[in-house]
DRENDO-1510 file (C-alpha; in Angstrom, 1 decimal, always signed):
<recs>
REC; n; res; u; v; w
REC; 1; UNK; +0.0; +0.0; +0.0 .
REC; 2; UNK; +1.1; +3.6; -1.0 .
REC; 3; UNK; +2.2; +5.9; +2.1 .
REC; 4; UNK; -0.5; +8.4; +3.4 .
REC; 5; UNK; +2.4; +11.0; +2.0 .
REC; 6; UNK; +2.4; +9.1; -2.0 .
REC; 7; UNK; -1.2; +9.1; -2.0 .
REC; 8; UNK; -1.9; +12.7; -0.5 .
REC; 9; UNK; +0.6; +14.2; -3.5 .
REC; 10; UNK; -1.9; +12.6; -5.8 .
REC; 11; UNK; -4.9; +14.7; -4.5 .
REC; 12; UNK; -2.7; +17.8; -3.3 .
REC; 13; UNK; -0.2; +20.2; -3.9 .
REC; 14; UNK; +2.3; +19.0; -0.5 .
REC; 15; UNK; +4.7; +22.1; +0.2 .
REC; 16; UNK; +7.3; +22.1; +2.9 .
REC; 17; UNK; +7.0; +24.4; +5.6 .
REC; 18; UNK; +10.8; +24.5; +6.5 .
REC; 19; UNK; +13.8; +26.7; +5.9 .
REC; 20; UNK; +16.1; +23.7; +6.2 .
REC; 21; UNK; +17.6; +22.9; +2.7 .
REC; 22; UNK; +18.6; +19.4; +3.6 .
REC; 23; UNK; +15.0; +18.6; +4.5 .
REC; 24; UNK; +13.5; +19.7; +1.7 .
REC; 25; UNK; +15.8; +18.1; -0.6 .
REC; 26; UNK; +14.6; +14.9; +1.4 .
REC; 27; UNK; +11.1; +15.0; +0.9 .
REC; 28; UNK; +11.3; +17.2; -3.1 .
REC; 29; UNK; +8.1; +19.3; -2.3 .
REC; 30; UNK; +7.2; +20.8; -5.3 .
REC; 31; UNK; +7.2; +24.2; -3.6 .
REC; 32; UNK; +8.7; +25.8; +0.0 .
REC; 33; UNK; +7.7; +27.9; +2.7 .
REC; 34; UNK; +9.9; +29.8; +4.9 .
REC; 35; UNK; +9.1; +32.6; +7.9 .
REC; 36; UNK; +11.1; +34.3; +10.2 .
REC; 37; UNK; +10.6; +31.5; +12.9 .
REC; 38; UNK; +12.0; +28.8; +10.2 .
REC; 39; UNK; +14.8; +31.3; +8.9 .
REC; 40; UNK; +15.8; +32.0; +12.9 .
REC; 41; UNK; +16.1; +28.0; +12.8 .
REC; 42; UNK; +18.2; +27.5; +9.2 .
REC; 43; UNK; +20.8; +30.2; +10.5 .
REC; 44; UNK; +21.4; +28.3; +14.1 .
REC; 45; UNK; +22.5; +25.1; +11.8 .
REC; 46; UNK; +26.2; +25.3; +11.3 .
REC; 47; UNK; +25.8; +24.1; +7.4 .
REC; 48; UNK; +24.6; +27.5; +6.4 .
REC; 49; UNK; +26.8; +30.1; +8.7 .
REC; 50; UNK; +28.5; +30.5; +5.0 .
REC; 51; UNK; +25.1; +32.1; +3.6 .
REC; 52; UNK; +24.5; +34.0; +6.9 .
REC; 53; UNK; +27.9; +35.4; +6.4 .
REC; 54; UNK; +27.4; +36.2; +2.6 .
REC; 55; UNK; +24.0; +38.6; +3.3 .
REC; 56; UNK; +26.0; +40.3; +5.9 .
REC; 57; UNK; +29.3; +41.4; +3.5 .
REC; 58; UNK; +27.0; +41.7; +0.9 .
REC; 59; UNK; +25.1; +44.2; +3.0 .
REC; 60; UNK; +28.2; +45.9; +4.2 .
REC; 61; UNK; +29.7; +46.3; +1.1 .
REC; 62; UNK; +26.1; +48.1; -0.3 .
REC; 63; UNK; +25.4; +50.5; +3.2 .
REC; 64; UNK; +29.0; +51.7; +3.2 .
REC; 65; UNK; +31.6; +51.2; +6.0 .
REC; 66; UNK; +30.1; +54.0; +8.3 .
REC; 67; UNK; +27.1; +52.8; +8.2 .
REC; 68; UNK; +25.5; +51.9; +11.5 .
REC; 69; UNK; +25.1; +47.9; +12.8 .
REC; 70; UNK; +21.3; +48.5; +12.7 .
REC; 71; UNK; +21.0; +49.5; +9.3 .
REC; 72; UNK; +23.4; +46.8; +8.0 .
REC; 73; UNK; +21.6; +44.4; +9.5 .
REC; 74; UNK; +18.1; +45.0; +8.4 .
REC; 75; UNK; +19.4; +45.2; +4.5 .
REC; 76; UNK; +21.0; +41.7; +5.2 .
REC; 77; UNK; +17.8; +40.3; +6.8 .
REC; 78; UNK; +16.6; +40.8; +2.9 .
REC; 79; UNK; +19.5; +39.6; +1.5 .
REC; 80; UNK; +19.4; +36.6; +3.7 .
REC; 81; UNK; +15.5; +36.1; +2.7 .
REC; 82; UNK; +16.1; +36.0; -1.0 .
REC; 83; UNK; +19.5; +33.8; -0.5 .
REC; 84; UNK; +17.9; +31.4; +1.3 .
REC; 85; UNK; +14.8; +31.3; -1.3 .
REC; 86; UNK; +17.4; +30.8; -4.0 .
REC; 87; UNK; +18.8; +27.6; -2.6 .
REC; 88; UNK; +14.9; +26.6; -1.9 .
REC; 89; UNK; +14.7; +27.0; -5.7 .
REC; 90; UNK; +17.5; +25.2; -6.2 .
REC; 91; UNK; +16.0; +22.5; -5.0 .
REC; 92; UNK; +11.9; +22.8; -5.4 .
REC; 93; UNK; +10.8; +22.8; -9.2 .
REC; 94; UNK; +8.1; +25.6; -8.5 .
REC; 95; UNK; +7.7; +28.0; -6.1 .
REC; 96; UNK; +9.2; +29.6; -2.5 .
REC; 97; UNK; +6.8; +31.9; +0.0 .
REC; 98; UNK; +9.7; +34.9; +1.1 .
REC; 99; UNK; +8.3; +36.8; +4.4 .
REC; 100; UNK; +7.7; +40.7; +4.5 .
REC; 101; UNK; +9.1; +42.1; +7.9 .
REC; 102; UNK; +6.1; +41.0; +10.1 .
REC; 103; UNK; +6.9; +44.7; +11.9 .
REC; 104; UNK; +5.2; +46.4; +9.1 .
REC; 105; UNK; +1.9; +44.2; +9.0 .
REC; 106; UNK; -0.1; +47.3; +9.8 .
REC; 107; UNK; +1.6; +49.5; +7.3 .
REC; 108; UNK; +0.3; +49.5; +3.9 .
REC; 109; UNK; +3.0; +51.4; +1.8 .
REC; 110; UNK; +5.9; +50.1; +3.7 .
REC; 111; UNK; +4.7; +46.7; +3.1 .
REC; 112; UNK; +4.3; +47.2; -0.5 .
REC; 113; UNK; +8.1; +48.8; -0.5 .
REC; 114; UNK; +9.1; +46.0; +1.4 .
REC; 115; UNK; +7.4; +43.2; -1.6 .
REC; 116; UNK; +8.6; +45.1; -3.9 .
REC; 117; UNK; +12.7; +45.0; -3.0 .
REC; 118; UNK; +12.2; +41.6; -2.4 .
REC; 119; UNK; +11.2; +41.2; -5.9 .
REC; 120; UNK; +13.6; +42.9; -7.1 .
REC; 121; UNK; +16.1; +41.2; -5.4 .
REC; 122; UNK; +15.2; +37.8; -6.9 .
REC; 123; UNK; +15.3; +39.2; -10.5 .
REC; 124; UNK; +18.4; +40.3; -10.2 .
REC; 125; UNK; +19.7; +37.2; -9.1 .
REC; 126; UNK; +17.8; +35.8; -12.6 .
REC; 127; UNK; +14.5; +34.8; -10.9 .
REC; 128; UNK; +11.5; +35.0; -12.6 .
REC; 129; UNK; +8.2; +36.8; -10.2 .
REC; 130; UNK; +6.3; +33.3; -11.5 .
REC; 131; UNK; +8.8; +31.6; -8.7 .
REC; 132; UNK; +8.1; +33.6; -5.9 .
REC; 133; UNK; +5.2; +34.7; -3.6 .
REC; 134; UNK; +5.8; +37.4; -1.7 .
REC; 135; UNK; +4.4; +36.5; +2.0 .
REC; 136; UNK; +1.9; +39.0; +4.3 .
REC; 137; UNK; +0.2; +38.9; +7.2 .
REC; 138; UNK; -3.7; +39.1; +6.6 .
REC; 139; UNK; -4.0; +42.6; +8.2 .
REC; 140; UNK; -6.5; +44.5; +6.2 .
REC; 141; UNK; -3.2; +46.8; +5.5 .
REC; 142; UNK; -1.6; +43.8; +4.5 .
REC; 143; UNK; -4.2; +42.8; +2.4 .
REC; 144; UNK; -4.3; +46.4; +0.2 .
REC; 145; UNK; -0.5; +46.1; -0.2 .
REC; 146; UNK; -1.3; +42.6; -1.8 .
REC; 147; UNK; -4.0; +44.1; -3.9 .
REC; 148; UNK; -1.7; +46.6; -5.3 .
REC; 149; UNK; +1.2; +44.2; -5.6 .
REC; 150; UNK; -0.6; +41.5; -7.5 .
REC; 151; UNK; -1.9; +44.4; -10.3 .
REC; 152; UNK; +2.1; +44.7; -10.9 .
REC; 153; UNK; +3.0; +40.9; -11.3 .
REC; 154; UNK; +3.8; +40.2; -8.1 .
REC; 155; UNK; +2.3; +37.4; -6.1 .
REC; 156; UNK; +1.2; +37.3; -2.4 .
REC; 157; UNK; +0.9; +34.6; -0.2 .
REC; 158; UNK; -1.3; +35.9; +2.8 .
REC; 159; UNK; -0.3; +34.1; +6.0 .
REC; 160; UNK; -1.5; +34.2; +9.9 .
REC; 161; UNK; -5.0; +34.1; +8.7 .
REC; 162; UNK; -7.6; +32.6; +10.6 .
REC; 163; UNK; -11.3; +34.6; +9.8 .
REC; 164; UNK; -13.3; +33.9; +7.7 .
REC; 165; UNK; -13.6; +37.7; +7.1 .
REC; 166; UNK; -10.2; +37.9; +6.3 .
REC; 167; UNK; -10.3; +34.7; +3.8 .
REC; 168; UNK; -12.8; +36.6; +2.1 .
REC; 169; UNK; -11.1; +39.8; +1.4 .
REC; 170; UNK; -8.1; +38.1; +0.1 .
REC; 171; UNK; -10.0; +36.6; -2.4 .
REC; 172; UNK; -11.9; +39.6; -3.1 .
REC; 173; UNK; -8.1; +41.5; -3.7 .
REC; 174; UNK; -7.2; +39.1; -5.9 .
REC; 175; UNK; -4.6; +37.2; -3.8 .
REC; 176; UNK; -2.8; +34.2; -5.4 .
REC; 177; UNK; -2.8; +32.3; -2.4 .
REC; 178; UNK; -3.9; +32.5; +1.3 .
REC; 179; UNK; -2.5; +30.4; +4.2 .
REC; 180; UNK; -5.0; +29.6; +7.1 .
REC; 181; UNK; -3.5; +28.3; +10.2 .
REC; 182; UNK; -4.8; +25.2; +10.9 .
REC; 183; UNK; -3.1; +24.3; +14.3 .
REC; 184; UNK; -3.2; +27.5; +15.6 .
REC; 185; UNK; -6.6; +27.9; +15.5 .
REC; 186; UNK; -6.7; +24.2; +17.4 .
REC; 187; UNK; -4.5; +25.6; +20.5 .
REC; 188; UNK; -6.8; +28.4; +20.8 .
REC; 189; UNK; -9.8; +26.4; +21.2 .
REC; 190; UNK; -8.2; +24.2; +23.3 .
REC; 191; UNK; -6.9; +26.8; +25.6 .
REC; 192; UNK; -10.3; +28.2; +25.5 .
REC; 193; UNK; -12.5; +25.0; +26.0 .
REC; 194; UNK; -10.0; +23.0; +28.3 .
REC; 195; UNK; -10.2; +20.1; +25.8 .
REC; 196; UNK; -7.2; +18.0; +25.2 .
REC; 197; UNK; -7.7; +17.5; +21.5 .
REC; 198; UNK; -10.5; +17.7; +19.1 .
REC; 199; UNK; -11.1; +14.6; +16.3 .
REC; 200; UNK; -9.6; +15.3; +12.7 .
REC; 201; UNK; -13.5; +16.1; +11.6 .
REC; 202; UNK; -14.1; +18.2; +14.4 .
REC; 203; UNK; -10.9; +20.2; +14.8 .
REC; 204; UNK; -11.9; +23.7; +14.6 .
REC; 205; UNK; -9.1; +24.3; +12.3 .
REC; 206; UNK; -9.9; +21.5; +9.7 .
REC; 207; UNK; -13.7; +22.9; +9.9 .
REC; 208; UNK; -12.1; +26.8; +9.0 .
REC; 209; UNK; -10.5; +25.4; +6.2 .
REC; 210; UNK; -13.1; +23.3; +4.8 .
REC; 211; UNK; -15.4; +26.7; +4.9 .
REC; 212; UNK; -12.9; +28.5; +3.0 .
REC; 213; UNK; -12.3; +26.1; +0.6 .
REC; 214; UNK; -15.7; +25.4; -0.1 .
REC; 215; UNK; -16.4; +28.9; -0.4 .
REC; 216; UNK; -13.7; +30.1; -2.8 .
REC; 217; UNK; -15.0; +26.8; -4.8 .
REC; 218; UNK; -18.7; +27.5; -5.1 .
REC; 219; UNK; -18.2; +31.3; -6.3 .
REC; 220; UNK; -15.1; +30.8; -8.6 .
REC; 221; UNK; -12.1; +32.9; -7.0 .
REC; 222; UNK; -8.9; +32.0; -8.3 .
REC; 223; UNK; -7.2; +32.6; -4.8 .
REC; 224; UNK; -5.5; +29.2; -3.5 .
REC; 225; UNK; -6.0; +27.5; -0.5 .
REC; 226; UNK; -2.8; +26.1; +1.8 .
REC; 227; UNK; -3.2; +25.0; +4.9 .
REC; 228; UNK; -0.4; +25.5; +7.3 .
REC; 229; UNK; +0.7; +25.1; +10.7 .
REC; 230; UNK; -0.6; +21.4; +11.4 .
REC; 231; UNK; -0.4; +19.8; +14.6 .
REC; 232; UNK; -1.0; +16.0; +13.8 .
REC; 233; UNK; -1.4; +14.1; +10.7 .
REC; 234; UNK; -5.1; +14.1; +11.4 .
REC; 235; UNK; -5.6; +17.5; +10.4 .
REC; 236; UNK; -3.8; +16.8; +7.3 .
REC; 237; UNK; -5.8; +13.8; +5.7 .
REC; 238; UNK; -9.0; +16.0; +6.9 .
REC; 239; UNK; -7.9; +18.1; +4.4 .
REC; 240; UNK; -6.8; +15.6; +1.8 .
REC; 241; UNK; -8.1; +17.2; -1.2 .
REC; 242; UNK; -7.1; +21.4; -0.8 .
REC; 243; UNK; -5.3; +23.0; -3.6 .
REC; 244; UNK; -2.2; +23.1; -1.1 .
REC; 245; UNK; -1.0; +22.0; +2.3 .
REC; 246; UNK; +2.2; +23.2; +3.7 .
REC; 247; UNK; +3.6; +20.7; +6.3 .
REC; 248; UNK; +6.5; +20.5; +8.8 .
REC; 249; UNK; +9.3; +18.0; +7.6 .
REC; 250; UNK; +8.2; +16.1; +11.5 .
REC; 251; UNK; +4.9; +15.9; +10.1 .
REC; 252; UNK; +5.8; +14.9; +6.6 .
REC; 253; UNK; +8.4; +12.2; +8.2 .
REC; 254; UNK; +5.0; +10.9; +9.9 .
REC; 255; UNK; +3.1; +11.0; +6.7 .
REC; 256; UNK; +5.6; +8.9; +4.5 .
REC; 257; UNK; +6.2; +6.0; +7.3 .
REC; 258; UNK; +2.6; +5.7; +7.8 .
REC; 259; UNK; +0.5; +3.0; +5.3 .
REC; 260; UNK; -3.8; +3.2; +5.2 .
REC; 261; UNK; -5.7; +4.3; +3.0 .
REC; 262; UNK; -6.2; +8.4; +2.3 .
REC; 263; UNK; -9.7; +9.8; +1.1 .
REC; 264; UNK; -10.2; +13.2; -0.7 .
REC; 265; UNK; -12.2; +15.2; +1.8 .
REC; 266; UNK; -12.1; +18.7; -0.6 .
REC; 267; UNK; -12.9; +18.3; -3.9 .
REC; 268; UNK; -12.8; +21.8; -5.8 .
REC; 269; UNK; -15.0; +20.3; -8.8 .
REC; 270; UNK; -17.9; +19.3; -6.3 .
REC; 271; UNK; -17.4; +21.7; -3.3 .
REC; 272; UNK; -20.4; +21.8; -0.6 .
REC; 273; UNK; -21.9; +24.0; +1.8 .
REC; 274; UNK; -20.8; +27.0; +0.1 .
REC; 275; UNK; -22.0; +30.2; +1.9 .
REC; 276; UNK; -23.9; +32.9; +0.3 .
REC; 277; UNK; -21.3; +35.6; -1.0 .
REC; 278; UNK; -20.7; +38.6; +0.9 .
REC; 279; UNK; -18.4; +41.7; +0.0 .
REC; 280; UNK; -15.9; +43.0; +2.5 .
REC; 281; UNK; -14.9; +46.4; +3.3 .
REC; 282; UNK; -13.0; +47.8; +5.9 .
REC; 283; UNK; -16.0; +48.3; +7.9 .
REC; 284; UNK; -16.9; +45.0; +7.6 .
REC; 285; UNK; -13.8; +43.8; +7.8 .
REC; 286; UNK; -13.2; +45.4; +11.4 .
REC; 287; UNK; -16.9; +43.6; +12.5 .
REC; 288; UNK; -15.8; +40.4; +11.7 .
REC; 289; UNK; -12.6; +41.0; +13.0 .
REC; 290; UNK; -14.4; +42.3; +16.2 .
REC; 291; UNK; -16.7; +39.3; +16.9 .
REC; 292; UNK; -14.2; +36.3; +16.1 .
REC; 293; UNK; -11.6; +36.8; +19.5 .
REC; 294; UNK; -10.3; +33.5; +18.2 .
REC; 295; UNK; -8.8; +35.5; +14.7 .
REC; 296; UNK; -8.0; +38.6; +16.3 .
REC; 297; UNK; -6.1; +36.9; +19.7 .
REC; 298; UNK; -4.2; +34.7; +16.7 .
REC; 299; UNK; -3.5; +37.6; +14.2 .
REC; 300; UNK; -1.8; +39.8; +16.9 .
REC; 301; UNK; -0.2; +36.7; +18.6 .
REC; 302; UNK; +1.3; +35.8; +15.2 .
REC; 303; UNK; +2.6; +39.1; +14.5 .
REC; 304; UNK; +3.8; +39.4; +17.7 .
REC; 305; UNK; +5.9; +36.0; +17.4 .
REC; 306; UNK; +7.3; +36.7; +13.9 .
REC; 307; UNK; +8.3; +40.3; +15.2 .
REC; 308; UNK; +10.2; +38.7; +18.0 .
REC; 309; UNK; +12.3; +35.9; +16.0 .
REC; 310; UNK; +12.6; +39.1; +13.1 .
REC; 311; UNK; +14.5; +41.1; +16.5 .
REC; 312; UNK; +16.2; +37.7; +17.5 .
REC; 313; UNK; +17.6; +37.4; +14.3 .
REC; 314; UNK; +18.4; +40.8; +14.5 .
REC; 315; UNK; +20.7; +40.3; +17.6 .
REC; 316; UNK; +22.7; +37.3; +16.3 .
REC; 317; UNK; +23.1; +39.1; +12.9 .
REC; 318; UNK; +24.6; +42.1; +14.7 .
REC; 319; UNK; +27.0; +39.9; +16.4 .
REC; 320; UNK; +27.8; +37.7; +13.7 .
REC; 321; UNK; +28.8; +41.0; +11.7 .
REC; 322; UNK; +30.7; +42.0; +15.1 .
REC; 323; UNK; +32.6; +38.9; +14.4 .
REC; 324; UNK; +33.3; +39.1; +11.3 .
REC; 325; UNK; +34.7; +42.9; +11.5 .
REC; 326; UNK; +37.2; +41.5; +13.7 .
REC; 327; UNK; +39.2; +45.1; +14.9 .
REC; 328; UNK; +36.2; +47.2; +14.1 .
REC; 329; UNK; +33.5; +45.1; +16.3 .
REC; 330; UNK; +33.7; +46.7; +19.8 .
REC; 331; UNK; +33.6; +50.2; +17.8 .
REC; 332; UNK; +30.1; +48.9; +16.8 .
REC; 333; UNK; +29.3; +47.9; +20.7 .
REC; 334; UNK; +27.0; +51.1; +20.7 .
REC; 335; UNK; +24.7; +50.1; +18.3 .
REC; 336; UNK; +24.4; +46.7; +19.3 .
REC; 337; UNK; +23.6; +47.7; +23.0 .
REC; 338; UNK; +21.3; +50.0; +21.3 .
REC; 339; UNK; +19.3; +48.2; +19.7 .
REC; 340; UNK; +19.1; +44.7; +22.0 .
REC; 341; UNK; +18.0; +47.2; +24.7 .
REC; 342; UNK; +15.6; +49.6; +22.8 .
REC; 343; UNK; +12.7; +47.0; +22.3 .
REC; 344; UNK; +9.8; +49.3; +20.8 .
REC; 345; UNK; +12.5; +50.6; +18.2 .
REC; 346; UNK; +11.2; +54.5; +19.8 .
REC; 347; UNK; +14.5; +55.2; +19.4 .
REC; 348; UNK; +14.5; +55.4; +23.4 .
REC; 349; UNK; +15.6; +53.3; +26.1 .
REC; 350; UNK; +13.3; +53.4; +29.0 .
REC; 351; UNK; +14.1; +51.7; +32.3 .
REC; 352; UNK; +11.4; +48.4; +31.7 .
REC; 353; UNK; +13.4; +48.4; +28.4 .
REC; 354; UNK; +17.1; +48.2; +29.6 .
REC; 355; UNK; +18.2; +44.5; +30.1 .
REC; 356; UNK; +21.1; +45.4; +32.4 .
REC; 357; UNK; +21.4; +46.9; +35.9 .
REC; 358; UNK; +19.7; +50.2; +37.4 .
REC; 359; UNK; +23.3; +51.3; +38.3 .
REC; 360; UNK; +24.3; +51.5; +34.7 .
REC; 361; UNK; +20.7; +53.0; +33.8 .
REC; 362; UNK; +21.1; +55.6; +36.1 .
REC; 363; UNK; +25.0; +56.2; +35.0 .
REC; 364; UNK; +24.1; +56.4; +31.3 .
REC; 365; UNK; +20.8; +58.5; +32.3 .
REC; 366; UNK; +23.2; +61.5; +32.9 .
REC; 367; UNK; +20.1; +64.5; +32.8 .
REC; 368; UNK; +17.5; +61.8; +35.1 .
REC; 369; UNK; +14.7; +62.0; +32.5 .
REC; 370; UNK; +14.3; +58.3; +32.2 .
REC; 371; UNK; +15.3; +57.6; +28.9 .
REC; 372; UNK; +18.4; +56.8; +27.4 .
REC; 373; UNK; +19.7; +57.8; +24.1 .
REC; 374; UNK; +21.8; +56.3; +21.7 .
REC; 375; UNK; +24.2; +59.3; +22.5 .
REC; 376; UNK; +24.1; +58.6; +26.4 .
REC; 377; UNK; +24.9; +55.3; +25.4 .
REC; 378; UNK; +27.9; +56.6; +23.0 .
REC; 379; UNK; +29.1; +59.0; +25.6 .
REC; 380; UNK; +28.9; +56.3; +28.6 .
REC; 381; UNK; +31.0; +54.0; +26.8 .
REC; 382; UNK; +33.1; +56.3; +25.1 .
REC; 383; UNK; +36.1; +55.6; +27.1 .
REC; 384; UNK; +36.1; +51.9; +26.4 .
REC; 385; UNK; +35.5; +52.3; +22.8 .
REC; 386; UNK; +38.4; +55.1; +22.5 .
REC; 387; UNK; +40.9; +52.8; +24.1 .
REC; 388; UNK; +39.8; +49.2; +22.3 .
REC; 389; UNK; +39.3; +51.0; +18.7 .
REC; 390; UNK; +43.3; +52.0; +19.0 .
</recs>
């Protein structure tokens, strides 16, 4: 008998949900998914400290040698993006999702800036926009930037989606493909019902999809449907059947080692239990939004999460270029100290901020008005960096 993983590539489009090159050249997905959670994972694996090191003297070399840690670092978080996408298409005959900067989910031009670069960063490197999705939170300002971008050839991915209203107006903006988080939407019910676990049929996720689906079936919209974020194989074969599924290399390890029989659940020829159509504006939009807690606790929870592995990231990559610098690192000290300490990027350190002792607050806080500036910072530790940058 085939594996559950053989017979669910013959009903769906399997994509891994990894940055990890070596798994994905294990299990040849015909596309790839990476965010800034999987990313933060692929750069603690020693095989790929090479690449890591490429975006950040790459990104060097374009800001300048005076140019600040901070700024160096947030070019090479792109460059790292696209370089680790280019090695996914190395490998995957089709396509690899590449993650706007969670941070501007609720920032409509910057996000469509931000899609943009990335773009333009794969077709320099020779990469067609047919080979690449450009990934976006499902904010409704996320949504508009991936209305605008798809009119100019550039495909979205929407991702930490979990409303129905918000499935809806990706469709309606023309998106090529939405993600709904299956699993996600699980732990939330779980948390909120005290339930252990849910069967695959009634898992609250596997039911969210299944509406979307069925809807984007029954009225014709082009938009895709992957679910992600799976939390057992159950929720998988529910979905047996959508145009995608995007699936952990654990899960997928699961999927191939296990032998029964799979049955479509989606079929997009024959959906069922379409609703009636609705439009969605922003006012709708924000009313939907408003009375599913489920989507609205999830969307800010995801951004939340991708924000902080985006600032992780951020840390290591200031080091790592500290590193690499060799002489010039501690001269740099400032701006790392800067920003591992100024956590709501205010360009202010306030004392719930600062990681280190109230006796150094208070030292660097020379004029007592509870904030600390990148200059305090310079000035405190300008003896040290005088006598090290000799």
């Amino acid at each position: 008998m085939a594996s559950l993983l053989d017979q669910l590539s013959q009903m769906t489009v399997v994509v891994a949900d990894t940055g990890d090159l070596e798994a994905i050249r294990k299990f040849t997905p015909r596309d790839a998914t990476t965010n800034p959670s999987l990313i933060l994972a692929a750069a603690q694996i020693p095989a790929y400290q090479s690449l890591i090191d490429e975006a950040l003297r790459s990104s060097r070399k374009l800001m300048g040698s005076d140019a600040a840690v901070e700024d160096v670092v947030r070019e090479a978080l792109d460059e790292i993006s696209v370089i680790f996408g280019k090695e996914i298409l190395k490998i995957v005959p089709r396509r690899v999702s590449t993650e706007v900067d969670a941070r501007l989910s609720f920032d409509t031009d910057a996000t469509i800036e931000k899609g943009r670069k990335l773009i333009r960063l794969y077709n320099d490197a020779g990469i067609s926009n047919d080979r690449v999705l450009i990934k976006i939170a499902s904010t409704w300002e996320g949504i508009k930037a991936a209305e605008v971008l798809e009119k100019e050839g550039i495909h979205c991915n929407l991702t930490l989606l979990f409303g129905f209203g918000q499935a809806i107006a990706c469709a309606e903006a023309g998106v090529t493909l939405i993600s709904p988080f299956v699993g996600r939407i699980l732990d939330w019910y779980k948390a909120e019902t005290g339930r252990d676990s849910f069967p695959g049929p009634e898992d609250p996720g596997v039911i969210s999809v299944t509406k979307i689906f069925n809807y984007y079936k029954t009225h014709g919209y082009g938009t895709e449907v992957m679910g992600a974020s799976f939390r057992n194989i159950d929720e998988i074969t529910e979905l047996a059947g959508c145009d995608l599924l995007t699936i952990s290399p654990k899960l997928l390890d699961q999927l191939r080692e296990t032998d029964a029989v799979l049955t479509q659940k989606l079929d997009a020829t024959h959906p069922t239990d379409g609703e009636a159509k609705i439009h969605v504006d922003r006012a709708t939009f924000d009313a939907l939004m408003q009375d599913d807690r489920m989507a609205s606790d999830k969307l800010t929870e995801g951004i939340k999460g991708f924000s902080k592995a985006i600032e992780t990231l951020e840390h290591q990559l200031a080091h790592r270029l500290a590193e690499l610098e060799g002489g010039s690192a501690f001269r740099h000290a400032v701006s790392e100290i800067f920003m591992l300490n100024d956590m709501n990027g205010d360009g202010s350190i306030t004392r719930d901020e600062w990681l280190g002792s109230d006796a150094i607050f208070d030292a660097l806080d020379q004029d007592h008005d509870g904030l600390i500036s990148q200059e305090d910072v310079r000035q405190g530790f300008g003896a040290a960096l005088t006598l090290t940058s000799v």
